[in-house]
N, C-alpha and C positions, 0 to 999 in steps of 0.2 A: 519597653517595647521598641523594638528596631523594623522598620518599614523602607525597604529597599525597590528603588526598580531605575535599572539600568539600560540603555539601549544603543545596541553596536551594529555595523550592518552584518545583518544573517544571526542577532541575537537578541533576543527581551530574554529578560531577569525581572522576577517580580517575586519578592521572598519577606516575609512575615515574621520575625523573630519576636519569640517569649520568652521569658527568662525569670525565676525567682530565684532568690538564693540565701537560704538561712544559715547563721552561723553562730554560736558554735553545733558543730555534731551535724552538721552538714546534711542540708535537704535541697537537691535540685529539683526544678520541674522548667524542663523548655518545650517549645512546641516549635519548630524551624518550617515553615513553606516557603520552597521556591518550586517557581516557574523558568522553564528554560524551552526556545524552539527555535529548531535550526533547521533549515534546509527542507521543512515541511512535514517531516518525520515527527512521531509523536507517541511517549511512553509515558504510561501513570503509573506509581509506583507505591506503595505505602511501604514502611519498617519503621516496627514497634519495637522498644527498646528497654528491657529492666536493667540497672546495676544494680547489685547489693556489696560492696565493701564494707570494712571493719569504719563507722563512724561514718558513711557517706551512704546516700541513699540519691539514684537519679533514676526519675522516670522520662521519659522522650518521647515525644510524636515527630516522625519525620516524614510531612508528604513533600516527594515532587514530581514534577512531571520534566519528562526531559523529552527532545528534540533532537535525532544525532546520528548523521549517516554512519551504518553500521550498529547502531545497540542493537544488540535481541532482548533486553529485558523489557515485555510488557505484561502488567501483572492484570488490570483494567483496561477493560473499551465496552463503550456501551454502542454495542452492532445495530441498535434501533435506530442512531443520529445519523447512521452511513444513508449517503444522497447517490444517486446512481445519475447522470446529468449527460445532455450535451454538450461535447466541447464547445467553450467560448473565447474569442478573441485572446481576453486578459486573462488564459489559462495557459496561454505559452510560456510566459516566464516563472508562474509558479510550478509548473507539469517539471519544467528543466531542471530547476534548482532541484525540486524534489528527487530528480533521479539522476543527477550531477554526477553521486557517486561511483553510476553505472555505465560513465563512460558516455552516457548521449549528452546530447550537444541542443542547445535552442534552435538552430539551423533546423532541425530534424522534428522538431514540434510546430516550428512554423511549414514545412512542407505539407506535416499533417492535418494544417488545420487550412491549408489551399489546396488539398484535395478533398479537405471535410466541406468545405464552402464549394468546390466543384461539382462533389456529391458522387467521385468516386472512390471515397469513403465516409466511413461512419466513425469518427473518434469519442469512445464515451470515457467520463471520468468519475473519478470514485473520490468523495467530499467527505469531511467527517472534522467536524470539529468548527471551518473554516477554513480547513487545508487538505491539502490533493494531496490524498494516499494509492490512490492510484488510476490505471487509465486500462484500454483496450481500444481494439479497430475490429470493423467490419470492412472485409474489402471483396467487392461486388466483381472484381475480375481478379483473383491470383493468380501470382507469378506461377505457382503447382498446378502446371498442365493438364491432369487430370479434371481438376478441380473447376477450373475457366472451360474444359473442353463441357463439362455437364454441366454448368451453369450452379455451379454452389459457390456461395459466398463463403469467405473464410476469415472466421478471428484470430486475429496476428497482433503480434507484441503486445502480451497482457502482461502488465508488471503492477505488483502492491510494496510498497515501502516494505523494507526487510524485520523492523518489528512489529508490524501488523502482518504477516502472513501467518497465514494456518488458521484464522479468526472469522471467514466466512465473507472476506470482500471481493475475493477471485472469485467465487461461487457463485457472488451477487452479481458481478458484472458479467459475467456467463450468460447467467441469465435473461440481465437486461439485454443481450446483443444477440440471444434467440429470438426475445422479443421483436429487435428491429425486424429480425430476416424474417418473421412471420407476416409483421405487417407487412413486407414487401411481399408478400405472397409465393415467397420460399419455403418449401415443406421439406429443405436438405439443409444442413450448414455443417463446416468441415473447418476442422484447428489442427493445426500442427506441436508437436513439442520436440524439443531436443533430447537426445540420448546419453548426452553426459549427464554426469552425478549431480550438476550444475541445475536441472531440471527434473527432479527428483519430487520435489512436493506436484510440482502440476503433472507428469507422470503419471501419480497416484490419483489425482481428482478428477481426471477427465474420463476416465471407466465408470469409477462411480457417479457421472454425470450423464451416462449414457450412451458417451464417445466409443465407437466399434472401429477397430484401426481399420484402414480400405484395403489390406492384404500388400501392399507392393513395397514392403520392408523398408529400409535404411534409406535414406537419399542423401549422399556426400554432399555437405557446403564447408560453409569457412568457419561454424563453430563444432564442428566434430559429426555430423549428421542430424538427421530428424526421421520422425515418422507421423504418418496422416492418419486422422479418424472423422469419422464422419457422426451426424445423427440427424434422425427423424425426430421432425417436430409433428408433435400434434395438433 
């Protein structure tokens, strides 16, 4: 039995090796677990394993879980442990690492969390495990003139780690952030999404969440356009 655990910055390793091995006429049986988590992100995995060879025979269990800006394999998540939360202080630097990959910066987590403490936003985040898979904003006056001119608050920058998407945590945080604008006693709220392929899953979910575009088509910015929808809250 080999019992491993390594730690480097931005990695724990924690892996479990079994191992038998008869000989002659060869009988394997191992069982290999590691743990691996990087940058916040977070995939489980199982693969079962038969050989059968002329004189060798190995059976394998191999779990692990991996961490890794950029995987898309995630086989398991259990959607009941997802925490929907208020941004907190000591959420800046794991909210960053988490989405490092995508180009934001800490600077940019910290502005959000001195307008979350001003209270002209709402920054919530999405938990699951012990680590930020992802976030959203409520913002009480938007930059989209429309939007500020009728007084609907709009969810802006919702992002979930890239192998947790499609799993119900964008959905969840949707949710929570009608929630906020309801206690504020808004019966409007309005999100925007982008028009490249780039925004393609949220595209697709926010119709089925009730989102009705507000008619005034395309609006040119710096990542290839956007369009607005709105919904009534009950």
């Amino acid at each position: 039995m080999l019992r491993t655990t390594v730690n480097l910055p931005g990695l724990f390793v924690n892996s479990v090796l079994r191992t038998t091995v008869n000989l002659p006429g060869l009988f394997v049986n191992s069982v290999l677990r590691t743990t691996v988590n990087m940058s916040g992100l977070f995939v489980n995995s199982v693969l079962r394993t038969t050989v059968n060879l002329p004189g060798l025979f190995v059976n394998s269990v191999l779990r692990t879980t991996v961490n890794m800006p950029g995987c898309k394999e995630m086989t398991m998540i259990d959607i009941n442990q997802l925490k929907i939360r208020r941004m907190e202080m000591q959420d800046i630097e794991p909210v960053a690492q988490a989405f490092a990959h995508m180009n934001k910066t800490q600077e940019q987590y910290e502005q959000y969390w001195q307008e979350h403490v001003a209270g002209t936003r709402v920054t919530l985040v999405a938990e699951l495990a012990g680590s930020i898979v992802g976030y959203t904003n409520v913002i009480w006056e938007p930059d989209y003139a429309s939007f500020r001119r009728q007084g609907i608050p709009e969810i802006n920058d919702m992002n979930v780690v890239a192998p947790l998407r499609c799993r119900g945590i964008g959905t969840q945080m949707i949710a929570a952030a009608e929630q906020v604008v309801q206690q504020a006693g808004k019966a409007v709220i309005g999100i925007g999404v982008g028009v490249t392929p780039d925004y393609e899953i949220a595209q697709g979910l926010y119709p089925k969440l009730g989102y009705v575009a507000d008619g005034t088509g395309i609006h040119p910015d710096e990542w290839g356009g956007c369009t607005y929808a709105t919904k009534r809250l009950a």
